[in-house]
C-alpha angles and dihedrals in degrees: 000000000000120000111270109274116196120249126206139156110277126249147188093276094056090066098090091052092040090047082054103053091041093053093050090043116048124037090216094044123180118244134253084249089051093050083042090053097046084048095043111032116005104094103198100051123100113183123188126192125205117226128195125184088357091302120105111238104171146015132195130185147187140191117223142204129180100291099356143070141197122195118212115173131033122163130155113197104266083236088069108033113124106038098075112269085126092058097047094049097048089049089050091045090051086050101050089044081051090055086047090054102257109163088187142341144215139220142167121229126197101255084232097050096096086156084065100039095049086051097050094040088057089046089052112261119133127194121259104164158005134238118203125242080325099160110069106213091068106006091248129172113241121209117230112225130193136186116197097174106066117166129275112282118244117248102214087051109135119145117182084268094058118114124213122205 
């Protein structure tokens, strides 16, 4: 197993080193401004980063919505893929979606990603769905993913967001 990376929520400061990874990652990236905009003004995303030895090498983010999710970024650093930062991130995302009261949550995966689609498998997600030449820069199918069985939520859980009634 990888050695243990430290995961935390993502802020303003991470965006160089996210704009980074994005950029060396998709061929369609979100901008800074995009990742500004999820951080600043979209109330239901939540984004982490991973960081090893004090550097970020991943994000991931959702998008949720009372009971749902729906996560819509997920990159390692090409430098540290292989030696399970990814899987690390996307349990503690899970988690974190879990605490938010996520009951499940959704995801599209390139068709050819078989890296991606082995992890989420492992991680419990099963495929329910396609979506047609639904990424742009090659016309390729996505696969829709979904995992119904997130962790227990943690009872302690508050972040400065959370309501009490």
């Amino acid at each position: 197993m990888a050695d243990e990376v430290q995961i935390r929520r993502m802020t303003e400061e991470d965006l160089d080193s996210v704009e980074r990874i994005e950029k060396e990652t998709f061929p369609r990236p979100w901008t800074r401004d995009n990742y500004l905009h999820e951080l600043t003004r979209n109330v239901a995303a939540r984004y982490l980063v991973a960081e090893y030895e004090g550097n970020v090498i991943g994000y991931a983010g959702a998008w949720i919505i009372i009971d749902e999710s729906h996560i819509t970024n997920i990159a390692i650093d090409a430098r540290y893929r292989g030696r399970g930062y990814g899987f690390q991130l996307v349990h503690a995302l899970l988690q974190y979606l879990s605490n938010l009261g996520s009951n499940y949550t959704t995801l599209e995966v390139r068709e050819s990603n078989q890296a991606a689609i082995g992890l989420y498998t492992k991680l419990g997600f099963i495929k329910v769905g396609r979506r047609k030449k639904y990424y742009e820069d090659n016309q390729e199918d996505a696969l829709i993913l979904v995992c119904d069985h997130l962790p227990e939520a943690e009872e302690d859980f508050t972040e400065p967001e959370t309501v009490f009634e």
